[in-house]
C-alpha positions as CSV (number, residue, x, y, z in Angstrom):
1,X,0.0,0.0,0.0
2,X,1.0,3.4,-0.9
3,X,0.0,7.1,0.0
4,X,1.8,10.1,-2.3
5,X,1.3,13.5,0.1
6,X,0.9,16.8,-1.9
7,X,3.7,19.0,0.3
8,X,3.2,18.3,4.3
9,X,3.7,20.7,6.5
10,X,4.8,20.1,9.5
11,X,3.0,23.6,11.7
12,X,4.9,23.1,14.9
13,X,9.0,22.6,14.7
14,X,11.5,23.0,16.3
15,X,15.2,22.7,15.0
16,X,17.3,24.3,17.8
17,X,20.9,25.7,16.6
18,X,24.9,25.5,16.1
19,X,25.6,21.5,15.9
20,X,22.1,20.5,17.2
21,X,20.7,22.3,14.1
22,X,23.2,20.5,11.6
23,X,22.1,17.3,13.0
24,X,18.2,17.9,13.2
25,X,17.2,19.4,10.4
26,X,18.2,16.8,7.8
27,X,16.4,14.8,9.6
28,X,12.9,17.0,9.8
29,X,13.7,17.0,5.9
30,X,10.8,14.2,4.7
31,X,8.3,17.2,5.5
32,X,7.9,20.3,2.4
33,X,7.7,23.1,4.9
34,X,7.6,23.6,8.6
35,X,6.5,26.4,11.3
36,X,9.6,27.2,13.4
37,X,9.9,28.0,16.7
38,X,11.7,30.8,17.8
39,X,12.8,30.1,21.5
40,X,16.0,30.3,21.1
41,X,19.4,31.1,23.3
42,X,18.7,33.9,22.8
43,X,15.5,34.0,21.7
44,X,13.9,35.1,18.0
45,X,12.8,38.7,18.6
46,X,13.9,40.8,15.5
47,X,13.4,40.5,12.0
48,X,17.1,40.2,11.3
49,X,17.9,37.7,13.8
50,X,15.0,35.6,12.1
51,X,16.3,36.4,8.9
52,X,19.4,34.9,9.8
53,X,18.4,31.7,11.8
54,X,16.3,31.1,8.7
55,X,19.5,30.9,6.3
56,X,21.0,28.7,8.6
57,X,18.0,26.7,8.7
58,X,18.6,26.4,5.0
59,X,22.3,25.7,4.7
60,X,22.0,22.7,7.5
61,X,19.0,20.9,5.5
62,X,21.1,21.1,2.1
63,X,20.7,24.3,-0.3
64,X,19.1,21.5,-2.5
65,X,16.5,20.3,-0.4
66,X,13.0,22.3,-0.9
67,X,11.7,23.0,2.1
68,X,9.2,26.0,3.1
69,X,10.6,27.7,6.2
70,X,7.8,29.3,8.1
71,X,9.8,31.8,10.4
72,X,8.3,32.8,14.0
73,X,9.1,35.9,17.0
74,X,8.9,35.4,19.9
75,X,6.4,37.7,21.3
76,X,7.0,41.0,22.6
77,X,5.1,44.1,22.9
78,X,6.0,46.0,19.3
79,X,5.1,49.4,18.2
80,X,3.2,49.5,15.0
81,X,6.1,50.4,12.7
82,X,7.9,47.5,14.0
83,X,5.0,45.4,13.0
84,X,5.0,47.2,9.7
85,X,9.1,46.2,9.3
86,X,8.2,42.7,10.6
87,X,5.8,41.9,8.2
88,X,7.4,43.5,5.1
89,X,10.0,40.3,5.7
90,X,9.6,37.6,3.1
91,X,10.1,34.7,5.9
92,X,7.4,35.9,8.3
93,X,5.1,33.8,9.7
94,X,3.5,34.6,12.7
95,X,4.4,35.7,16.4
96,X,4.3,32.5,19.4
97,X,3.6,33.9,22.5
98,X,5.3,32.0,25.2
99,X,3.6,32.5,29.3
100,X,7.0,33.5,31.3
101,X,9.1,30.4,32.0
102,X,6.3,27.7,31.1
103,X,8.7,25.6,28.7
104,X,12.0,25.0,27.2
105,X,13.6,28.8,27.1
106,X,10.6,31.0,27.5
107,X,11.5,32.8,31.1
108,X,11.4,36.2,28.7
109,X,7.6,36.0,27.7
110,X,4.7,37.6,29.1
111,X,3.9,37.5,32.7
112,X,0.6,39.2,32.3
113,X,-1.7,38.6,28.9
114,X,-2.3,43.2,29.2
115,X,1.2,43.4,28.2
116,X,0.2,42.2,24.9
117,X,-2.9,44.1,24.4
118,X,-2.0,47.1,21.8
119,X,0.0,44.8,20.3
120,X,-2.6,41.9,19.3
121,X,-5.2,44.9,18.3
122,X,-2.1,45.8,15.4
123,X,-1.8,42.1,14.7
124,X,-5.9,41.7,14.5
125,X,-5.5,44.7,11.7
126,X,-2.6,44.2,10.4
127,X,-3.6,39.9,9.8
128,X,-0.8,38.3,11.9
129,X,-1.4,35.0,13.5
130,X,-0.9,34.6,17.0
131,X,0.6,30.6,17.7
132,X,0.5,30.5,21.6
133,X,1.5,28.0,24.2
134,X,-1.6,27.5,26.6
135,X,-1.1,26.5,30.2
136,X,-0.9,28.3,33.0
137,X,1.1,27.5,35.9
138,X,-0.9,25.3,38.1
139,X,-1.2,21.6,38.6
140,X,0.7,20.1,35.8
141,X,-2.4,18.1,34.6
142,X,-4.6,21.1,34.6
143,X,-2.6,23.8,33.0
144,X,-3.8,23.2,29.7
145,X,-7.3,23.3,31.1
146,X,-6.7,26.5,33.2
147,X,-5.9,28.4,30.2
148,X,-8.8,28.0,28.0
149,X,-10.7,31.1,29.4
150,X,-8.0,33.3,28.4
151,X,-8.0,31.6,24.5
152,X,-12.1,32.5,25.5
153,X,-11.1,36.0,26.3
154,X,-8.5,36.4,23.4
155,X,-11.1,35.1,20.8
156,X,-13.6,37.0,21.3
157,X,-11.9,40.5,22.6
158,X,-9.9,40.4,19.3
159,X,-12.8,38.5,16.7
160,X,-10.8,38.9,13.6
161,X,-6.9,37.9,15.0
162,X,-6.1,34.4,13.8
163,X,-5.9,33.1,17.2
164,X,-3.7,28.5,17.4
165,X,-3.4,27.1,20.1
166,X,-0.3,25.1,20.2
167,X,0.2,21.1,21.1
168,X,-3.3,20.8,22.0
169,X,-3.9,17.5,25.0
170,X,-7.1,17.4,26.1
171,X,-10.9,17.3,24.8
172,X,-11.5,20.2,26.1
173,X,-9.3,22.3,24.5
174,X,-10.8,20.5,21.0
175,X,-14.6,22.1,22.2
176,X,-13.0,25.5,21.4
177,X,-12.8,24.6,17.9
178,X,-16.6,24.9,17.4
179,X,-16.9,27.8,19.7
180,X,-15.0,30.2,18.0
181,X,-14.1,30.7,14.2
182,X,-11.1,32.5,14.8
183,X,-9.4,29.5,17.0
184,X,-7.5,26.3,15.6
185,X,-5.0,24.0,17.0
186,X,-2.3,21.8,16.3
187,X,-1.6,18.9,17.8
188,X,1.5,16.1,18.1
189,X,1.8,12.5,17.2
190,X,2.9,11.5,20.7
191,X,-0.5,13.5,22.1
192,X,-2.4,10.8,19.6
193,X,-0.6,8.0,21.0
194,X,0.0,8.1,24.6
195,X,-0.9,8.6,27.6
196,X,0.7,10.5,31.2
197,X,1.0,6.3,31.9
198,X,3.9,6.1,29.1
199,X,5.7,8.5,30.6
200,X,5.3,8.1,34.2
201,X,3.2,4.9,35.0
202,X,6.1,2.6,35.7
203,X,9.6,2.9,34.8
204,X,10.3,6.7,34.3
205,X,10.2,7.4,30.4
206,X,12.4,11.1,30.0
207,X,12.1,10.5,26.1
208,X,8.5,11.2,26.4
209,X,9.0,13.9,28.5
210,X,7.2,17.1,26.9
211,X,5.2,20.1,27.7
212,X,2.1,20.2,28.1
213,X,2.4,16.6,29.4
214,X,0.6,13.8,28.0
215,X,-3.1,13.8,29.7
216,X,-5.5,11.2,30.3
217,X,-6.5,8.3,27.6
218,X,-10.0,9.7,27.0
219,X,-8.2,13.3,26.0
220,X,-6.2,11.1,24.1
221,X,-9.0,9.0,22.0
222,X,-10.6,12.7,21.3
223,X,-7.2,14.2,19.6
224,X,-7.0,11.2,17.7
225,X,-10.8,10.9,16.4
226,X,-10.7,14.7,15.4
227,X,-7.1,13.8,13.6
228,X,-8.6,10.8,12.2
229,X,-11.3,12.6,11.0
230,X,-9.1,15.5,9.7
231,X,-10.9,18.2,11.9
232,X,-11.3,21.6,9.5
233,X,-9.3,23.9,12.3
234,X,-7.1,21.1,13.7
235,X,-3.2,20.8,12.1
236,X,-0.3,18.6,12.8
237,X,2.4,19.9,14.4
238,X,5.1,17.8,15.4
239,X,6.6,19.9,18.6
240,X,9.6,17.6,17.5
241,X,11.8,18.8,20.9
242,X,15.0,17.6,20.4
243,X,17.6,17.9,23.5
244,X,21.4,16.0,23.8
245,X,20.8,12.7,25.6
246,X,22.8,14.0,28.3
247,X,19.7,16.9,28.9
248,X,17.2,14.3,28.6
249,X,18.6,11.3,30.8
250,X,19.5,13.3,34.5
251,X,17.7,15.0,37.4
252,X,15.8,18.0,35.5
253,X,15.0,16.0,32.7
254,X,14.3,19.3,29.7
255,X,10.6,18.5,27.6
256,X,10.7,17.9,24.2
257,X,10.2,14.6,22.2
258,X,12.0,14.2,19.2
259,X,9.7,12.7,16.3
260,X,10.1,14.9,13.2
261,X,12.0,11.5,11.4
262,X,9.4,9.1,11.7
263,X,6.4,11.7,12.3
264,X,5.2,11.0,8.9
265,X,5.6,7.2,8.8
266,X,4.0,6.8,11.5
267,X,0.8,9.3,11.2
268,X,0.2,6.7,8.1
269,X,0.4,3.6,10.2
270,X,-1.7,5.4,12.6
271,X,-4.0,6.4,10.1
272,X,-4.1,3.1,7.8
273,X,-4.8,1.3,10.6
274,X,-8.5,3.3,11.4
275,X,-9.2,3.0,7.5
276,X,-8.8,6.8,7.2
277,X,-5.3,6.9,5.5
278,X,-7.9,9.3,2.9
279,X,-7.5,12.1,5.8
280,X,-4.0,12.3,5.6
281,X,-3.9,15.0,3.1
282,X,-5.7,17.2,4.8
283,X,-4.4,16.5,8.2
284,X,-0.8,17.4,7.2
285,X,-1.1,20.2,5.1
286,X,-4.9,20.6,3.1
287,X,-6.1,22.1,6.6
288,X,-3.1,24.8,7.2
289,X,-3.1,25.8,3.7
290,X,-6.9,27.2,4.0
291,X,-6.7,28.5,7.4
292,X,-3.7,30.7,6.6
293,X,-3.4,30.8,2.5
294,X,-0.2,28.9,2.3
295,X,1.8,27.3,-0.7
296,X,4.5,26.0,0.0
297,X,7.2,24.2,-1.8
298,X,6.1,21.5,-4.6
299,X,6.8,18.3,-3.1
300,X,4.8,15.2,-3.2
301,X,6.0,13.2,-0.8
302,X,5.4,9.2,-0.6
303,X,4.9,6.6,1.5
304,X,4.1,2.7,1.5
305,X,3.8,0.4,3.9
306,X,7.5,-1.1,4.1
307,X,8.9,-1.3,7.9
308,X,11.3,0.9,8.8
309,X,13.6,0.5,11.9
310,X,14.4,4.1,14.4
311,X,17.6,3.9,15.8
312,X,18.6,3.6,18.9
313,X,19.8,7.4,18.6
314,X,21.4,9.7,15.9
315,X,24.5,11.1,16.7
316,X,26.7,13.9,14.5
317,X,28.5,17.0,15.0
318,X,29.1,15.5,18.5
319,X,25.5,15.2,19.8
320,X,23.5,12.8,19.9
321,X,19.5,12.3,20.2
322,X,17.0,10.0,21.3
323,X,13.9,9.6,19.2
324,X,10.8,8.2,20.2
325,X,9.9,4.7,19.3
326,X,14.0,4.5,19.6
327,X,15.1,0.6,18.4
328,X,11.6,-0.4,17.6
329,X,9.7,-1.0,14.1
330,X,6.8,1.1,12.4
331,X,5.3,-0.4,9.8
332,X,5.5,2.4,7.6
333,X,8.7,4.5,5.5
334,X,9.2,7.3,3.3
335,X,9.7,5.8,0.0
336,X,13.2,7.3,-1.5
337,X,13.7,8.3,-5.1
Protein backbone atom coordinates (compact mmCIF):
# COMPACT_ATOMS: atom_id res chain seq x y z
CA UNK A 1 0.00 0.00 0.00
CA UNK A 2 0.98 3.37 -0.87
CA UNK A 3 0.04 7.07 -0.03
CA UNK A 4 1.78 10.11 -2.29
CA UNK A 5 1.27 13.52 0.08
CA UNK A 6 0.95 16.77 -1.93
CA UNK A 7 3.66 19.01 0.30
CA UNK A 8 3.24 18.26 4.27
CA UNK A 9 3.67 20.70 6.54
CA UNK A 10 4.83 20.09 9.48
CA UNK A 11 2.98 23.59 11.70
CA UNK A 12 4.88 23.13 14.86
CA UNK A 13 9.01 22.58 14.73
CA UNK A 14 11.54 23.00 16.34
CA UNK A 15 15.17 22.65 14.96
CA UNK A 16 17.29 24.31 17.76
CA UNK A 17 20.89 25.71 16.63
CA UNK A 18 24.91 25.51 16.06
CA UNK A 19 25.59 21.49 15.87
CA UNK A 20 22.12 20.52 17.24
CA UNK A 21 20.70 22.32 14.05
CA UNK A 22 23.21 20.55 11.64
CA UNK A 23 22.09 17.32 12.99
CA UNK A 24 18.24 17.94 13.24
CA UNK A 25 17.16 19.38 10.37
CA UNK A 26 18.24 16.76 7.77
CA UNK A 27 16.38 14.80 9.56
CA UNK A 28 12.94 17.00 9.81
CA UNK A 29 13.73 16.99 5.94
CA UNK A 30 10.79 14.21 4.73
CA UNK A 31 8.28 17.24 5.47
CA UNK A 32 7.95 20.33 2.42
CA UNK A 33 7.72 23.07 4.86
CA UNK A 34 7.57 23.63 8.62
CA UNK A 35 6.54 26.44 11.26
CA UNK A 36 9.56 27.19 13.37
CA UNK A 37 9.85 27.95 16.66
CA UNK A 38 11.75 30.84 17.80
CA UNK A 39 12.75 30.15 21.46
CA UNK A 40 16.03 30.27 21.08
CA UNK A 41 19.39 31.13 23.34
CA UNK A 42 18.74 33.91 22.80
CA UNK A 43 15.50 33.98 21.67
CA UNK A 44 13.89 35.14 17.98
CA UNK A 45 12.80 38.68 18.63
CA UNK A 46 13.94 40.78 15.51
CA UNK A 47 13.39 40.52 12.02
CA UNK A 48 17.13 40.25 11.31
CA UNK A 49 17.86 37.70 13.76
CA UNK A 50 15.00 35.60 12.14
CA UNK A 51 16.27 36.45 8.91
CA UNK A 52 19.45 34.93 9.79
CA UNK A 53 18.40 31.70 11.81
CA UNK A 54 16.32 31.10 8.69
CA UNK A 55 19.54 30.86 6.34
CA UNK A 56 20.97 28.72 8.64
CA UNK A 57 17.96 26.66 8.66
CA UNK A 58 18.57 26.38 5.00
CA UNK A 59 22.30 25.65 4.67
CA UNK A 60 22.01 22.75 7.46
CA UNK A 61 19.02 20.86 5.50
CA UNK A 62 21.05 21.11 2.13
CA UNK A 63 20.68 24.33 -0.29
CA UNK A 64 19.08 21.47 -2.52
CA UNK A 65 16.47 20.34 -0.43
CA UNK A 66 13.00 22.31 -0.88
CA UNK A 67 11.72 22.98 2.10
CA UNK A 68 9.17 25.98 3.14
CA UNK A 69 10.62 27.72 6.19
CA UNK A 70 7.82 29.31 8.06
CA UNK A 71 9.83 31.76 10.39
CA UNK A 72 8.35 32.76 14.01
CA UNK A 73 9.11 35.90 16.96
CA UNK A 74 8.93 35.40 19.87
CA UNK A 75 6.38 37.68 21.29
CA UNK A 76 7.03 40.98 22.61
CA UNK A 77 5.13 44.10 22.91
CA UNK A 78 5.96 46.04 19.30
CA UNK A 79 5.13 49.43 18.21
CA UNK A 80 3.22 49.53 15.00
CA UNK A 81 6.07 50.43 12.68
CA UNK A 82 7.91 47.52 13.97
CA UNK A 83 5.00 45.40 13.04
CA UNK A 84 5.03 47.24 9.69
CA UNK A 85 9.09 46.19 9.32
CA UNK A 86 8.25 42.68 10.62
CA UNK A 87 5.81 41.87 8.18
CA UNK A 88 7.44 43.47 5.12
CA UNK A 89 9.97 40.28 5.73
CA UNK A 90 9.64 37.56 3.08
CA UNK A 91 10.15 34.71 5.89
CA UNK A 92 7.40 35.88 8.34
CA UNK A 93 5.10 33.83 9.71
CA UNK A 94 3.50 34.60 12.69
CA UNK A 95 4.44 35.74 16.36
CA UNK A 96 4.28 32.54 19.38
CA UNK A 97 3.61 33.89 22.48
CA UNK A 98 5.33 32.03 25.17
CA UNK A 99 3.56 32.49 29.29
CA UNK A 100 6.97 33.54 31.27
CA UNK A 101 9.13 30.41 32.00
CA UNK A 102 6.25 27.70 31.14
CA UNK A 103 8.67 25.65 28.72
CA UNK A 104 12.01 24.95 27.19
CA UNK A 105 13.59 28.76 27.07
CA UNK A 106 10.62 31.04 27.47
CA UNK A 107 11.47 32.83 31.06
CA UNK A 108 11.38 36.22 28.72
CA UNK A 109 7.63 36.04 27.69
CA UNK A 110 4.71 37.57 29.11
CA UNK A 111 3.90 37.54 32.69
CA UNK A 112 0.60 39.25 32.31
CA UNK A 113 -1.71 38.64 28.88
CA UNK A 114 -2.33 43.17 29.19
CA UNK A 115 1.22 43.39 28.22
CA UNK A 116 0.21 42.15 24.87
CA UNK A 117 -2.87 44.06 24.36
CA UNK A 118 -1.97 47.12 21.81
CA UNK A 119 0.04 44.76 20.33
CA UNK A 120 -2.62 41.86 19.25
CA UNK A 121 -5.19 44.93 18.26
CA UNK A 122 -2.07 45.83 15.42
CA UNK A 123 -1.76 42.14 14.73
CA UNK A 124 -5.85 41.74 14.52
CA UNK A 125 -5.50 44.69 11.70
CA UNK A 126 -2.59 44.17 10.43
CA UNK A 127 -3.61 39.93 9.83
CA UNK A 128 -0.78 38.29 11.90
CA UNK A 129 -1.41 35.04 13.51
CA UNK A 130 -0.92 34.56 17.03
CA UNK A 131 0.64 30.59 17.70
CA UNK A 132 0.51 30.51 21.62
CA UNK A 133 1.52 27.97 24.23
CA UNK A 134 -1.57 27.47 26.58
CA UNK A 135 -1.06 26.53 30.22
CA UNK A 136 -0.89 28.29 33.03
CA UNK A 137 1.14 27.52 35.94
CA UNK A 138 -0.88 25.34 38.12
CA UNK A 139 -1.15 21.64 38.63
CA UNK A 140 0.73 20.05 35.82
CA UNK A 141 -2.41 18.07 34.60
CA UNK A 142 -4.64 21.13 34.60
CA UNK A 143 -2.56 23.77 32.98
CA UNK A 144 -3.81 23.21 29.68
CA UNK A 145 -7.32 23.35 31.09
CA UNK A 146 -6.65 26.50 33.17
CA UNK A 147 -5.89 28.37 30.21
CA UNK A 148 -8.83 27.99 27.96
CA UNK A 149 -10.66 31.05 29.39
CA UNK A 150 -7.97 33.30 28.36
CA UNK A 151 -7.96 31.58 24.50
CA UNK A 152 -12.11 32.47 25.50
CA UNK A 153 -11.15 36.02 26.32
CA UNK A 154 -8.50 36.41 23.39
CA UNK A 155 -11.12 35.10 20.80
CA UNK A 156 -13.58 37.04 21.31
CA UNK A 157 -11.86 40.46 22.64
CA UNK A 158 -9.94 40.35 19.25
CA UNK A 159 -12.83 38.52 16.69
CA UNK A 160 -10.79 38.87 13.58
CA UNK A 161 -6.90 37.91 15.04
CA UNK A 162 -6.08 34.41 13.82
CA UNK A 163 -5.91 33.08 17.15
CA UNK A 164 -3.74 28.51 17.40
CA UNK A 165 -3.42 27.08 20.07
CA UNK A 166 -0.27 25.09 20.22
CA UNK A 167 0.17 21.15 21.10
CA UNK A 168 -3.32 20.83 21.99
CA UNK A 169 -3.92 17.48 24.96
CA UNK A 170 -7.15 17.42 26.10
CA UNK A 171 -10.85 17.27 24.83
CA UNK A 172 -11.53 20.22 26.13
CA UNK A 173 -9.34 22.29 24.46
CA UNK A 174 -10.83 20.52 20.96
CA UNK A 175 -14.56 22.09 22.21
CA UNK A 176 -13.02 25.51 21.36
CA UNK A 177 -12.84 24.57 17.90
CA UNK A 178 -16.63 24.85 17.42
CA UNK A 179 -16.87 27.76 19.69
CA UNK A 180 -15.01 30.25 18.01
CA UNK A 181 -14.11 30.72 14.18
CA UNK A 182 -11.10 32.53 14.77
CA UNK A 183 -9.42 29.47 17.03
CA UNK A 184 -7.53 26.25 15.58
CA UNK A 185 -4.95 23.98 17.01
CA UNK A 186 -2.35 21.79 16.32
CA UNK A 187 -1.58 18.87 17.82
CA UNK A 188 1.49 16.14 18.07
CA UNK A 189 1.83 12.54 17.20
CA UNK A 190 2.89 11.51 20.73
CA UNK A 191 -0.47 13.48 22.06
CA UNK A 192 -2.41 10.82 19.62
CA UNK A 193 -0.57 7.98 21.04
CA UNK A 194 0.04 8.13 24.58
CA UNK A 195 -0.89 8.60 27.64
CA UNK A 196 0.72 10.45 31.21
CA UNK A 197 0.96 6.27 31.94
CA UNK A 198 3.89 6.12 29.12
CA UNK A 199 5.69 8.55 30.62
CA UNK A 200 5.32 8.05 34.23
CA UNK A 201 3.18 4.94 34.99
CA UNK A 202 6.12 2.56 35.69
CA UNK A 203 9.65 2.91 34.80
CA UNK A 204 10.29 6.73 34.28
CA UNK A 205 10.16 7.43 30.35
CA UNK A 206 12.42 11.07 29.97
CA UNK A 207 12.15 10.51 26.10
CA UNK A 208 8.54 11.16 26.43
CA UNK A 209 8.95 13.95 28.53
CA UNK A 210 7.22 17.08 26.88
CA UNK A 211 5.21 20.11 27.72
CA UNK A 212 2.15 20.21 28.06
CA UNK A 213 2.42 16.59 29.42
CA UNK A 214 0.61 13.82 28.05
CA UNK A 215 -3.11 13.85 29.71
CA UNK A 216 -5.47 11.17 30.30
CA UNK A 217 -6.55 8.27 27.60
CA UNK A 218 -10.02 9.69 27.02
CA UNK A 219 -8.20 13.30 25.99
CA UNK A 220 -6.22 11.14 24.12
CA UNK A 221 -9.02 8.98 21.99
CA UNK A 222 -10.60 12.65 21.30
CA UNK A 223 -7.21 14.16 19.60
CA UNK A 224 -6.98 11.25 17.74
CA UNK A 225 -10.76 10.85 16.36
CA UNK A 226 -10.67 14.71 15.42
CA UNK A 227 -7.11 13.78 13.62
CA UNK A 228 -8.58 10.80 12.18
CA UNK A 229 -11.34 12.57 10.99
CA UNK A 230 -9.15 15.53 9.66
CA UNK A 231 -10.91 18.22 11.88
CA UNK A 232 -11.31 21.56 9.47
CA UNK A 233 -9.32 23.92 12.33
CA UNK A 234 -7.10 21.09 13.68
CA UNK A 235 -3.19 20.77 12.11
CA UNK A 236 -0.34 18.59 12.82
CA UNK A 237 2.42 19.94 14.38
CA UNK A 238 5.09 17.84 15.42
CA UNK A 239 6.57 19.94 18.61
CA UNK A 240 9.57 17.60 17.53
CA UNK A 241 11.80 18.83 20.92
CA UNK A 242 15.04 17.64 20.43
CA UNK A 243 17.57 17.93 23.46
CA UNK A 244 21.44 16.01 23.76
CA UNK A 245 20.84 12.71 25.65
CA UNK A 246 22.75 14.03 28.32
CA UNK A 247 19.71 16.91 28.86
CA UNK A 248 17.19 14.28 28.60
CA UNK A 249 18.61 11.35 30.85
CA UNK A 250 19.49 13.26 34.45
CA UNK A 251 17.67 15.03 37.40
CA UNK A 252 15.78 18.05 35.47
CA UNK A 253 14.99 15.97 32.69
CA UNK A 254 14.25 19.26 29.70
CA UNK A 255 10.65 18.48 27.64
CA UNK A 256 10.72 17.90 24.18
CA UNK A 257 10.18 14.57 22.19
CA UNK A 258 11.97 14.18 19.21
CA UNK A 259 9.66 12.75 16.31
CA UNK A 260 10.10 14.88 13.24
CA UNK A 261 12.00 11.48 11.40
CA UNK A 262 9.36 9.08 11.70
CA UNK A 263 6.37 11.73 12.25
CA UNK A 264 5.24 10.97 8.90
CA UNK A 265 5.58 7.17 8.83
CA UNK A 266 4.01 6.79 11.51
CA UNK A 267 0.77 9.26 11.19
CA UNK A 268 0.22 6.66 8.12
CA UNK A 269 0.38 3.60 10.15
CA UNK A 270 -1.72 5.41 12.58
CA UNK A 271 -4.00 6.35 10.07
CA UNK A 272 -4.11 3.12 7.84
CA UNK A 273 -4.79 1.35 10.60
CA UNK A 274 -8.53 3.25 11.40
CA UNK A 275 -9.18 2.98 7.50
CA UNK A 276 -8.76 6.81 7.24
CA UNK A 277 -5.27 6.93 5.46
CA UNK A 278 -7.88 9.27 2.93
CA UNK A 279 -7.48 12.13 5.81
CA UNK A 280 -4.04 12.28 5.63
CA UNK A 281 -3.93 14.97 3.10
CA UNK A 282 -5.75 17.25 4.82
CA UNK A 283 -4.44 16.46 8.21
CA UNK A 284 -0.81 17.36 7.22
CA UNK A 285 -1.13 20.23 5.11
CA UNK A 286 -4.89 20.65 3.12
CA UNK A 287 -6.09 22.06 6.58
CA UNK A 288 -3.06 24.76 7.20
CA UNK A 289 -3.08 25.84 3.69
CA UNK A 290 -6.89 27.15 4.01
CA UNK A 291 -6.72 28.47 7.37
CA UNK A 292 -3.73 30.71 6.61
CA UNK A 293 -3.45 30.83 2.51
CA UNK A 294 -0.22 28.85 2.26
CA UNK A 295 1.80 27.33 -0.69
CA UNK A 296 4.48 26.02 -0.01
CA UNK A 297 7.18 24.23 -1.81
CA UNK A 298 6.11 21.51 -4.63
CA UNK A 299 6.84 18.26 -3.14
CA UNK A 300 4.78 15.22 -3.24
CA UNK A 301 6.04 13.17 -0.84
CA UNK A 302 5.36 9.19 -0.60
CA UNK A 303 4.92 6.64 1.52
CA UNK A 304 4.12 2.71 1.51
CA UNK A 305 3.83 0.36 3.93
CA UNK A 306 7.55 -1.09 4.11
CA UNK A 307 8.89 -1.26 7.89
CA UNK A 308 11.30 0.85 8.83
CA UNK A 309 13.61 0.52 11.89
CA UNK A 310 14.43 4.12 14.38
CA UNK A 311 17.62 3.90 15.77
CA UNK A 312 18.62 3.63 18.85
CA UNK A 313 19.82 7.35 18.58
CA UNK A 314 21.36 9.72 15.93
CA UNK A 315 24.51 11.14 16.68
CA UNK A 316 26.73 13.94 14.46
CA UNK A 317 28.55 17.02 14.97
CA UNK A 318 29.10 15.47 18.53
CA UNK A 319 25.47 15.24 19.81
CA UNK A 320 23.49 12.77 19.88
CA UNK A 321 19.55 12.30 20.22
CA UNK A 322 17.03 10.04 21.28
CA UNK A 323 13.85 9.64 19.24
CA UNK A 324 10.81 8.19 20.24
CA UNK A 325 9.91 4.70 19.35
CA UNK A 326 13.98 4.52 19.60
CA UNK A 327 15.07 0.65 18.36
CA UNK A 328 11.58 -0.37 17.64
CA UNK A 329 9.71 -1.03 14.11
CA UNK A 330 6.84 1.09 12.43
CA UNK A 331 5.26 -0.37 9.78
CA UNK A 332 5.53 2.38 7.59
CA UNK A 333 8.71 4.47 5.48
CA UNK A 334 9.15 7.29 3.30
CA UNK A 335 9.66 5.79 -0.05
CA UNK A 336 13.24 7.33 -1.51
CA UNK A 337 13.70 8.28 -5.07
Amino acid sequence: MEITLDSPLDMHLHLRDGDMLKLTAPLSADFAGAVIMPNLVPPITTPDAMVAYSRRIREAMGEDVAFSRYMTLFFTPQTEATLQSICDTPEFFAFKLYPAGITTNSEGGISHMKEADSTLRMMEEMGIPLLVHGESHGFVMDREAEFLAVYRDLATRYPKLRLCMEHITTAAALQLLDEFENLCATVTLQHLLITLDDVAGGALNPHLFCKPIAKRPGDRDALLQAALEAHPRLMFGSDSAPHPLHKKECCGCAAGVFTAPLALPKLAELFAAHGSLGNLQNFVSGNARKLYGLTPVSRPITLTDTPTHVPASYRSFGQQVVPMYAGESIGWSVKKD
